[in-house]
C-alpha positions as CSV (number, residue, x, y, z in Angstrom):
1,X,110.1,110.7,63.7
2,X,108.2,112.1,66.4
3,X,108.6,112.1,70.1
4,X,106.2,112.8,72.1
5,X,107.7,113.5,75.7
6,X,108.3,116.5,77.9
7,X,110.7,115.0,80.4
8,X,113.5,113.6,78.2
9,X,116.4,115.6,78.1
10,X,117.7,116.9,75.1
11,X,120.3,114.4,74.4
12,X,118.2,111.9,74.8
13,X,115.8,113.4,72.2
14,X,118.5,113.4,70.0
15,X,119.5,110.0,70.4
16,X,116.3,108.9,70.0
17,X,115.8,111.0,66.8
18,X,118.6,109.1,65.8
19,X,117.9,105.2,66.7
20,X,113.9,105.6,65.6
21,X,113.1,105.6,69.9
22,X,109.8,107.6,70.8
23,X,108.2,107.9,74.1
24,X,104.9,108.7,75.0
25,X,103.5,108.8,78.6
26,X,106.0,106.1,80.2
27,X,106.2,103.9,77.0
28,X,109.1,103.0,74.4
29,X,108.7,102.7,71.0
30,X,111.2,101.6,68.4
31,X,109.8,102.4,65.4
32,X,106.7,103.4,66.5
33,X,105.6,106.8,67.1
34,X,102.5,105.7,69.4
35,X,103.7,102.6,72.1
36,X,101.1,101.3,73.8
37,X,103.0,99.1,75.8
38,X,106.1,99.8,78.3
39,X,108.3,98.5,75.1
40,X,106.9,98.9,71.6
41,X,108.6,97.1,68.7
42,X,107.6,97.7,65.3
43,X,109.5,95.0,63.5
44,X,111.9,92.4,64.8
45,X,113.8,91.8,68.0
46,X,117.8,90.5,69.2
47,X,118.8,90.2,72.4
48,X,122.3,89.1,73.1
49,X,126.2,90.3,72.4
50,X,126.3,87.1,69.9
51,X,123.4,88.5,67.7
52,X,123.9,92.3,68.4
53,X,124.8,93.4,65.0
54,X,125.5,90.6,63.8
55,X,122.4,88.4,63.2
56,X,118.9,89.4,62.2
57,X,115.9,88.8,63.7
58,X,113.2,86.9,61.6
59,X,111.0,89.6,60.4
60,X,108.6,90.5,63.6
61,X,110.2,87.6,65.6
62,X,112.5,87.6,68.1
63,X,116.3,85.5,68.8
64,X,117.3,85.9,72.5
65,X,120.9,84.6,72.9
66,X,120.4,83.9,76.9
67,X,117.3,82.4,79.1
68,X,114.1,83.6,78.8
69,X,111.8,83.6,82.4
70,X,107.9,84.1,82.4
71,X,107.0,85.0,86.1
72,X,110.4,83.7,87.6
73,X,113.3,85.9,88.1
74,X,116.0,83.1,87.2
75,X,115.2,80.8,84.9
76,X,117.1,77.2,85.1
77,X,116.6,76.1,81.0
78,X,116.2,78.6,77.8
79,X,112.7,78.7,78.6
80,X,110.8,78.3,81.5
81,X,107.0,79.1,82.8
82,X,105.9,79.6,85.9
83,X,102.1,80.6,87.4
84,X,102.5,79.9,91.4
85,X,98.4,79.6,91.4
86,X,97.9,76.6,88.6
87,X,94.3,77.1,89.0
88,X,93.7,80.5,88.4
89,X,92.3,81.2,84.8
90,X,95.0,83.9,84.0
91,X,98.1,82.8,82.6
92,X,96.8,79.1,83.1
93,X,96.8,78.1,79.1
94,X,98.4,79.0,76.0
95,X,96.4,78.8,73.1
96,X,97.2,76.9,69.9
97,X,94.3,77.4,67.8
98,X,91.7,74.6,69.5
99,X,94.2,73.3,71.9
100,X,95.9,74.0,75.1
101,X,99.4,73.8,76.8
102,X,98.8,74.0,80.5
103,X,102.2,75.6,81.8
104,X,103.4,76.9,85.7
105,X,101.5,73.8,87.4
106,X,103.5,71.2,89.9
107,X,102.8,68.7,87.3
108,X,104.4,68.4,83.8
109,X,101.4,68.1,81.7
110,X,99.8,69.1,78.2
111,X,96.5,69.8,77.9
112,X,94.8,69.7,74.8
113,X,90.7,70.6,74.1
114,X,87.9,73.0,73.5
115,X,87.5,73.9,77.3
116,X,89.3,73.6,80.5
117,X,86.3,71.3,82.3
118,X,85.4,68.7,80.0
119,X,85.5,67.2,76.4
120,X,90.0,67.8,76.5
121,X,92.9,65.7,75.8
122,X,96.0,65.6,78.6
123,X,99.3,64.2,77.9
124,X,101.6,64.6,81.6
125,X,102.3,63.3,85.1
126,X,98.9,61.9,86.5
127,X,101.1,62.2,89.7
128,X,104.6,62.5,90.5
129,X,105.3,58.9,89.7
130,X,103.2,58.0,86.8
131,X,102.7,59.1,83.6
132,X,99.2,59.0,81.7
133,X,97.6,60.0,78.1
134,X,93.6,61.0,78.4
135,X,91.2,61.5,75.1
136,X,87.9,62.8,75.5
137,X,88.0,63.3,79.2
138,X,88.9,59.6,79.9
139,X,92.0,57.8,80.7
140,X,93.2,56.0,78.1
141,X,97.1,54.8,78.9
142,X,99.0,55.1,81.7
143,X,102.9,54.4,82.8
144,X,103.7,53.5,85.7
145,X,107.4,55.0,87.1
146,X,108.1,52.8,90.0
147,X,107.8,49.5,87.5
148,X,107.7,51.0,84.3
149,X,104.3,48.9,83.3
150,X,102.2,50.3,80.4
151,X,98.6,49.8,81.3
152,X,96.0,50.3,78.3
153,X,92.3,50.8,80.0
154,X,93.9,50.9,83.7
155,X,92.1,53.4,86.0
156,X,94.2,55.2,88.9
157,X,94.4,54.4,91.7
158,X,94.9,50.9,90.3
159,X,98.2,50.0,88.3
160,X,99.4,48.0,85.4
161,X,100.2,44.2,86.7
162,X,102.2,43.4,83.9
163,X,105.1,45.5,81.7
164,X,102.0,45.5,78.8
165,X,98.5,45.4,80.9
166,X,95.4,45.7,78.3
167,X,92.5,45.7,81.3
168,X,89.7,47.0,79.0
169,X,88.2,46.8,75.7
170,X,85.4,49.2,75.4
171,X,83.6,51.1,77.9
172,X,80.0,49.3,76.5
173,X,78.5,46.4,77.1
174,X,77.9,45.0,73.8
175,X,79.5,41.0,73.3
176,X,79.1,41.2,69.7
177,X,81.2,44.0,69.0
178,X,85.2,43.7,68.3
179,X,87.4,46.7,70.2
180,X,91.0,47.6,70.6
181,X,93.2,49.5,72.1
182,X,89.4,50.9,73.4
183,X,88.5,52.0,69.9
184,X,85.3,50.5,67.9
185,X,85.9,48.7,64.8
186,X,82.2,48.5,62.5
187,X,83.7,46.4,60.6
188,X,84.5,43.3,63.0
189,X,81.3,42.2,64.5
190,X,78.8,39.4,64.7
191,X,81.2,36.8,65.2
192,X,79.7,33.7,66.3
193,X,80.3,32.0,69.4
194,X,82.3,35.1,70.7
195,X,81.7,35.8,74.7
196,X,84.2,38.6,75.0
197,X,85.6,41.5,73.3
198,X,89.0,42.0,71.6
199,X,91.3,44.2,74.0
200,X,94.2,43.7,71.3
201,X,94.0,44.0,67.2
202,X,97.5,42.7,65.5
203,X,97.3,43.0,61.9
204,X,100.5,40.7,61.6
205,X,102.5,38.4,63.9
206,X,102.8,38.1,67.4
207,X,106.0,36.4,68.9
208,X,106.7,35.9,72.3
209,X,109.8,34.0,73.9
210,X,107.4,32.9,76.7
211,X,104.0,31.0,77.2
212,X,100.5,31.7,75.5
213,X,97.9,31.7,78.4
214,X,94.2,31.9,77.2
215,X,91.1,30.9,77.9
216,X,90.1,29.7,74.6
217,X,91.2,30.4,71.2
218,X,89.9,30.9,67.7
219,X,91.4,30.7,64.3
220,X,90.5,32.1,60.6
221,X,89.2,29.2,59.0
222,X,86.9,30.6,56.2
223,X,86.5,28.4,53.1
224,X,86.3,31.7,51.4
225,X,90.1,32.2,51.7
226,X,91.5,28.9,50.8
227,X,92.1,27.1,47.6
228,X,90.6,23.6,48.2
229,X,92.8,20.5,46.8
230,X,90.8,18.0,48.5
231,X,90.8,15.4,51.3
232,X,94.2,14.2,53.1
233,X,95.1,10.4,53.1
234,X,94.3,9.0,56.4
235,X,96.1,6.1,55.7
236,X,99.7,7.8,55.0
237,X,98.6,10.7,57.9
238,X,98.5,7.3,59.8
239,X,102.1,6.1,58.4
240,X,103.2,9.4,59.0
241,X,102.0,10.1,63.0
242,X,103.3,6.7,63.3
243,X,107.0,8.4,62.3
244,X,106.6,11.5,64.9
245,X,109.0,10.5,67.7
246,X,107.6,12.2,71.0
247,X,110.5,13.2,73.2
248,X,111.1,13.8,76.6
249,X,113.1,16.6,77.5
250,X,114.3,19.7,79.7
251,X,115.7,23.2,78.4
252,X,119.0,24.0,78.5
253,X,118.0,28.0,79.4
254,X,115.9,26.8,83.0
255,X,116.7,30.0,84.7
256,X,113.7,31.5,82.6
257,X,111.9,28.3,81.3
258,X,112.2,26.2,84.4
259,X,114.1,22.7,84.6
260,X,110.1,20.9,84.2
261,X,110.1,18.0,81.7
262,X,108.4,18.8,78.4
263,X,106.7,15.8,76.3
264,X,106.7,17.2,72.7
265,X,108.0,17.1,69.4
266,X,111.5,18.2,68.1
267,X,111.5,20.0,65.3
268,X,114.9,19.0,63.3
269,X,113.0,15.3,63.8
270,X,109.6,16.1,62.8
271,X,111.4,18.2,59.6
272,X,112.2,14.6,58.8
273,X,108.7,13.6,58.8
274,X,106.4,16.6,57.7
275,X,108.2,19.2,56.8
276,X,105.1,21.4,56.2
277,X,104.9,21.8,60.1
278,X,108.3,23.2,60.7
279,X,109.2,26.8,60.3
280,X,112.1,29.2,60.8
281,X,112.8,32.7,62.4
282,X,115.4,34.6,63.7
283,X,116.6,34.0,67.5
284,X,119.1,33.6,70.6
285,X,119.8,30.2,71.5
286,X,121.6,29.6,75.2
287,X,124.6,28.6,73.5
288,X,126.9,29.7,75.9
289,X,124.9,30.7,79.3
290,X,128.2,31.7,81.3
291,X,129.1,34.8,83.2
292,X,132.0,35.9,82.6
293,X,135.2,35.2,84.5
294,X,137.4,38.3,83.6
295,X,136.2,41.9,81.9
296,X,139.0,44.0,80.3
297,X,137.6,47.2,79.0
298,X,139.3,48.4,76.4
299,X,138.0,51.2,74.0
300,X,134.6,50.5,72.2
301,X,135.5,46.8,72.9
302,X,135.4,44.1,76.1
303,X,137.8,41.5,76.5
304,X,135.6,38.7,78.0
305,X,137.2,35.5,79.4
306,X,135.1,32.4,80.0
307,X,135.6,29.4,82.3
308,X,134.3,27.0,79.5
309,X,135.1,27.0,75.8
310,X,132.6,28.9,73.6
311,X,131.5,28.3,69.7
312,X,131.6,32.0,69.0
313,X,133.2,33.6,66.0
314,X,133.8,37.1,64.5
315,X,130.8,38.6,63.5
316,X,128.2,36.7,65.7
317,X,125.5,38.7,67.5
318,X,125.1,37.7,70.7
319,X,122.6,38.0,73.6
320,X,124.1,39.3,77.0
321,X,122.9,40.7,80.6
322,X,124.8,43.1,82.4
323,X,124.7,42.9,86.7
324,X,121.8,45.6,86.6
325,X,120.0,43.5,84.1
326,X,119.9,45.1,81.0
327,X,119.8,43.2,77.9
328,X,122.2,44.0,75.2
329,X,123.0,42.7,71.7
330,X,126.3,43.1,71.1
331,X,128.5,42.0,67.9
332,X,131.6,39.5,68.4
333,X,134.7,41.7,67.5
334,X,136.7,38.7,67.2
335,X,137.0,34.5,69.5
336,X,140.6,35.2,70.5
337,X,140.4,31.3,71.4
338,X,138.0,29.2,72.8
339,X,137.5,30.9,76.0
340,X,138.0,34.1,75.2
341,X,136.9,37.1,73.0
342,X,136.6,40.5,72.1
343,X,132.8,42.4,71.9
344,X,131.8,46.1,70.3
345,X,130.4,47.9,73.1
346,X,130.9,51.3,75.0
347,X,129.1,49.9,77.6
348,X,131.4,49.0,80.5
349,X,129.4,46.1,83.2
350,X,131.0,45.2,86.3
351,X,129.4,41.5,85.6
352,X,128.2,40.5,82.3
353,X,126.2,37.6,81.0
354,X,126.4,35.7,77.9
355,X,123.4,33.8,76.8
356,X,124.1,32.8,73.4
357,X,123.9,33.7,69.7
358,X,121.7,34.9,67.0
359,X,120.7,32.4,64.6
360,X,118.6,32.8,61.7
361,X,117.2,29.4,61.2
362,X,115.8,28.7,64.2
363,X,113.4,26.1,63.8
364,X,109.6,26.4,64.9
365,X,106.6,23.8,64.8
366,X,103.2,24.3,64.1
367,X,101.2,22.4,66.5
368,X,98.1,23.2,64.8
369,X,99.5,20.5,62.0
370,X,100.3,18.0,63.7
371,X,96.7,18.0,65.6
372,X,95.3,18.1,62.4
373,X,97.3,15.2,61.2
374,X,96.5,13.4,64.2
375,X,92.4,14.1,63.3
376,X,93.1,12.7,60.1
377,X,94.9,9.6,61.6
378,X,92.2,9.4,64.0
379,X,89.8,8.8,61.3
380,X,91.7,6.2,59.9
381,X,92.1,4.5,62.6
382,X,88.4,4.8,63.1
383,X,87.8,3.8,59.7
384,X,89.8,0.4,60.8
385,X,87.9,-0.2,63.7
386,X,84.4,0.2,61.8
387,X,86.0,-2.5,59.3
388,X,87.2,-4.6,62.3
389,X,83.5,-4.4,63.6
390,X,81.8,-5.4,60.9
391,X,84.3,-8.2,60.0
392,X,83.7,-9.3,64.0
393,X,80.1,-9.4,63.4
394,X,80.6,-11.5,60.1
395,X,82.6,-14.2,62.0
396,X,80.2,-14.1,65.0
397,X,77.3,-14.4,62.3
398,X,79.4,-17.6,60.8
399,X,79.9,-18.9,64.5
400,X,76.2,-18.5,65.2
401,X,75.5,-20.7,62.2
402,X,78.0,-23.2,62.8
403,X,76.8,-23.5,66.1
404,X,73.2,-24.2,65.0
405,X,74.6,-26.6,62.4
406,X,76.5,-28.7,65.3
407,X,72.9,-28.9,67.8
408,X,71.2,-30.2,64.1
409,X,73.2,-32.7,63.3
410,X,74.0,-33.8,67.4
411,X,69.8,-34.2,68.0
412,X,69.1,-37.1,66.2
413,X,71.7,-39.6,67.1
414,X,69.5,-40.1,70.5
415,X,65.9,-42.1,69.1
416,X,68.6,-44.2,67.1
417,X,70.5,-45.1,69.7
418,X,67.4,-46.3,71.1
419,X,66.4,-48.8,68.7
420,X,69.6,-50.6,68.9
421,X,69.7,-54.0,70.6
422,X,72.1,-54.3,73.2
423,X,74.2,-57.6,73.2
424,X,73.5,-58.4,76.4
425,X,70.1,-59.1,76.2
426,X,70.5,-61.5,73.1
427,X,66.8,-63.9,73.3
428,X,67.3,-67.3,74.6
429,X,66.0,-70.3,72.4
């Protein structure tokens, strides 16, 4: 090999001869006779005492044992970027084919587009609270990281009023047209009736432990997905809304469903009486609602005492909150008796709630059938009264005729009673 240099010294030549080094006009190159640049590699790259010699580079890549610092002098994490003018065009992006990572700004942020103006993606701190995802130059979600709300269609400066906020469904105008999540669906449109547009698509179930709140609602109801066996019975729909035993009531969890009285159905009852309107799913019930007393920590495992005897046994999950209100499932170790017990956690509370236990039959009602058998009863009933009315008119017709009957035969009892003599006016002789 070559080297092309007038100023080394000998022994460097030499050593350079012997390690494939040349230099040429201030530049290194290892294996390379001509470096262009300060250091030229021709091939693959170790830094570090843990890889010198002992570990191979990937062919032309590069393993660096320590940190690595691009305009800093002492980098904090293996890699770390820095521009000190964000908005300067050199150094500002790192290409990846069509996208961009924006690095060295005071924001943590990925941008991602054909351009640095308009048309781009961004993924990053909107400020240094918040955190947003942007398509096609507009907002699209955004977290909030003083409450930790997730606002769909929320614009800054404004911020999401609820943990799940879905603001917006579409940036047009159009009634017709079905959107979510701010995407257009062609093939949900033209639905009758419809004064709004969709801000949320579930292909599946939604379940919430709180209140629905709506302004109206709609349900699939086409005859075109139902196998038709006929008409109910109004009578025994009658006979059986007859059966429904409405109760009064007040939950026993009021610290988040209030203490207000309810006037519904329950639905072991009602199981009794249409079974086709009661369901079942998997869920806590407030079975034990008690803080506990005493916590002994013990590894993987809390010793919880209780003031008041629990139903609990080995193997139960159970619902608790700890005193910074984090909700935890943990797994009954074992109900040492009936006011204590052991739970699987490595979390260790200062104060910790239990609520109750996971069942998997927890019943549910579908209100929507027993509306539907009050319609039909409704009809019956309806039915009953149009029989009632024409049997009324019947007996009024009857009374009418009796009536007339009674003036008929009452008129002519008065010219006869006129013809009559009276004994006291007998004629003398």
């Amino acid at each position: 090999m070559k080297i092309i240099s007038r100023y080394l010294p000998a022994v460097l030549v030499i050593a350079c001869l012997q390690k494939n080094l040349s230099a040429q006009s201030g530049n290194v190159g290892v294996n390379q006779d001509q470096p262009t640049s300060s250091l030229d590699v021709n091939g693959n790259l170790s830094i570090g005492s843990t890889y010198s010699g002992t570990t191979a580079a990937p062919a032309n890549g590069a393993i660096i044992e320590g940190r690595v610092g691009i305009g800093l002098t002492i980098p904090s994490v293996s890699l770390e970027v820095y521009n000190p003018n964000p908005f300067s065009t050199l150094g500002k992006f790192t290409s990846i084919y069509r996208g961009k990572i924006q690095v060295g700004t005071d924001r943590r942020q990925i941008s991602l587009g054909a351009d640095e103006i308009l048309n781009y993606g961004f993924i990053g701190t909107e400020n240094p609270t918040s955190f947003l995802i942007q398509t096609d130059n507009k907002q699209r979600l955004l977290v909030d990281g003083s409450t930790g709300h997730v606002g769909i269609g929320i614009f800054t400066p404004l911020s999401p009023q609820a943990p799940f906020h879905v603001a917006q469904a579409s940036y047009t105008n159009s009634g017709t047209d079905i959107r979510f999540f701010n995407h257009a669906s062609t093939t949900l449109n033209s639905i009758p009736n419809w004064q709004g547009q969709t801000a949320i698509l579930a292909w599946g179930n939604i379940c919430a432990t709180g209140a629905f709140i709506a302004g109206q609602s709609f349900s699939f109801s086409d005859a075109r997905i139902k196998n038709i066996i006929g008409r109910s019975d109004g009578a025994a729909d009658l006979d059986r809304l007859n059966q429904i035993e409405i109760t009064r009531y007040t939950h026993i969890d009021s610290l988040t469903k209030g203490n207000a009285v309810q006037t519904k159905v329950i639905a072991q009852q009602l199981k009794q009486v249409m079974p086709e309107a009661v369901g079942y799913t998997r869920e806590f019930i407030p079975n034990v609602m008690q803080v506990a007393r005493h916590i002994d920590l013990h590894e993987n495992m809390l010793l919880i005492s209780l003031s008041k005897p629990h139903s609990l046994t080995a193997g139960d999950q159970v619902k608790c909150i700890d005193d910074h209100g984090l909700e935890m499932i943990l797994e009954v170790g074992a109900a040492l008796d009936e006011n204590s017990l052991l739970l699987k956690t490595d979390h260790r509370p200062s104060q910790l709630f239990i609520y109750g236990k996971q069942v998997d039959d927890f019943h549910i009602v579908d209100y929507d059938a027993i509306a539907m058998l009050n319609v039909s009863a409704t009809q019956e009933l309806s039915r009953e009264v149009e029989r009632l009315k024409t049997l009324v008119a019947d007996l009024q017709s009857q009374l009418a005729a009796l009536d007339e009957l009674k003036g008929k035969m009452a008129a002519p009892q008065a010219p006869l009673s006129a013809n009559i003599p009276s004994p006291n006016n007998t004629p003398s002789k």
